[in-house]
ZADOPA-427075 format. One line per field, with one value per residue (C-alpha): x negated, y, z negated; residue in three letters. Coordinates in steps of 0.25 Angstrom, whole numbers. Layout:
u <- (X:...) .
v <- (Y:...) .
w <- (Z:...) .
resn <- (ala:...) .
END
This chain:
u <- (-507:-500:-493:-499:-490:-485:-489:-485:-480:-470:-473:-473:-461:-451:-454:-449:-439:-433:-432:-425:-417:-413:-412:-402:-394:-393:-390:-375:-376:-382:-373:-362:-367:-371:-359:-352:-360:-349:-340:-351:-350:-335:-328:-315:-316:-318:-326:-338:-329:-336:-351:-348:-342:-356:-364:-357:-358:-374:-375:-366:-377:-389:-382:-383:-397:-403:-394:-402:-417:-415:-410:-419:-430:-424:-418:-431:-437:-424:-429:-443:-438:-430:-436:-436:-435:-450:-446:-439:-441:-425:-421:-413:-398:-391:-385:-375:-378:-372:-358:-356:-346:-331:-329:-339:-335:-319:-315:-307:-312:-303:-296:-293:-286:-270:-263:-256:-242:-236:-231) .
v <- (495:480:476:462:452:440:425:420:407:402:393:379:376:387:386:370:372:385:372:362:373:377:363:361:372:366:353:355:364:351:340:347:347:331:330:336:327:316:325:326:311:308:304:301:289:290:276:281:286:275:279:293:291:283:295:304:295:294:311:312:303:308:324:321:314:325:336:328:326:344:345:337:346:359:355:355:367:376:367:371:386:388:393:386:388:390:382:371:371:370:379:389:390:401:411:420:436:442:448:437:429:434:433:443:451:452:444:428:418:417:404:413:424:423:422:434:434:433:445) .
w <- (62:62:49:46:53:41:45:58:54:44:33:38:26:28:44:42:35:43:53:46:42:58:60:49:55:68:64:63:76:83:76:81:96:95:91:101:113:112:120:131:132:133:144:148:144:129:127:121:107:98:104:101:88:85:88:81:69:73:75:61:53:61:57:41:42:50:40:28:34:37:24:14:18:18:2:-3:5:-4:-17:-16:-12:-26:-37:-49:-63:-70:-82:-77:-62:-58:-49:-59:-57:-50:-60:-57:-60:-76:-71:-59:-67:-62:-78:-80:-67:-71:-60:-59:-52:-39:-45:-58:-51:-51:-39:-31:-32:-20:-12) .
resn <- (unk:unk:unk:unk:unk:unk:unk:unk:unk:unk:unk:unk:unk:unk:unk:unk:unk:unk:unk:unk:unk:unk:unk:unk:unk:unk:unk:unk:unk:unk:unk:unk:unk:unk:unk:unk:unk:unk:unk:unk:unk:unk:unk:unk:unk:unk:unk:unk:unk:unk:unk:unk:unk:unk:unk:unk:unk:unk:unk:unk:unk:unk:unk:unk:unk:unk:unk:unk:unk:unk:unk:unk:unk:unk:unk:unk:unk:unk:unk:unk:unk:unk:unk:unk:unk:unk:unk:unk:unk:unk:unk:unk:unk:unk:unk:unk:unk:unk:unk:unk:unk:unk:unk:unk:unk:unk:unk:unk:unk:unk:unk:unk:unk:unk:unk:unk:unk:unk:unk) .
END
């Protein structure tokens, strides 16, 4: 007997922004190699310093936009996947657990705790 198999395809949604979510991680990935081409075309002469340093200018703007248009979308994908407060429909804050204080717990804070002398 076969188990029932689930759906074949993902929901059109989460499979879009699984994409922009791989594309944001390869952006820094493929910034980095554009920027590395300007080696590829020096010569011995050096002459083209202010062409490269105009297209690394270009790549830099062209980096932020294309970081902004992947991001803008994903931001409201999270919004829209936190829950929200019935009440008031804020996303509630996190709280930390009874006891996690280091107060409660005994313990300093690491800029509370009194040097070592020395040995």
């Amino acid at each position: 007997m076969t188990l029932p198999r689930g759906p074949m395809f993902v929901e059109r949604a989460s499979y879009r922004r699984r994409r922009l979510m791989d594309g944001a991680r390869i952006l820094p990935m493929a910034g980095f190699a554009l920027c590395m081409l300007p080696v590829l075309w020096t010569d011995a002469a050096g002459a083209n310093v202010a062409a490269e340093a105009v297209y690394l200018f270009v790549l830099w703007c062209g980096l932020i936009v294309v970081a902004a248009v992947l991001a803008r979308p994903l931001r409201s994908g999270l919004q829209r996947d936190a829950p929200l407060d019935a009440v008031t429909g804020a996303t509630p804050p996190a709280q930390e657990p009874t006891g996690a204080t280091p107060q409660e717990r005994g313990t300093q804070w690491p800029e509370e705790r009194p040097a070592e002398p020395p040995r």
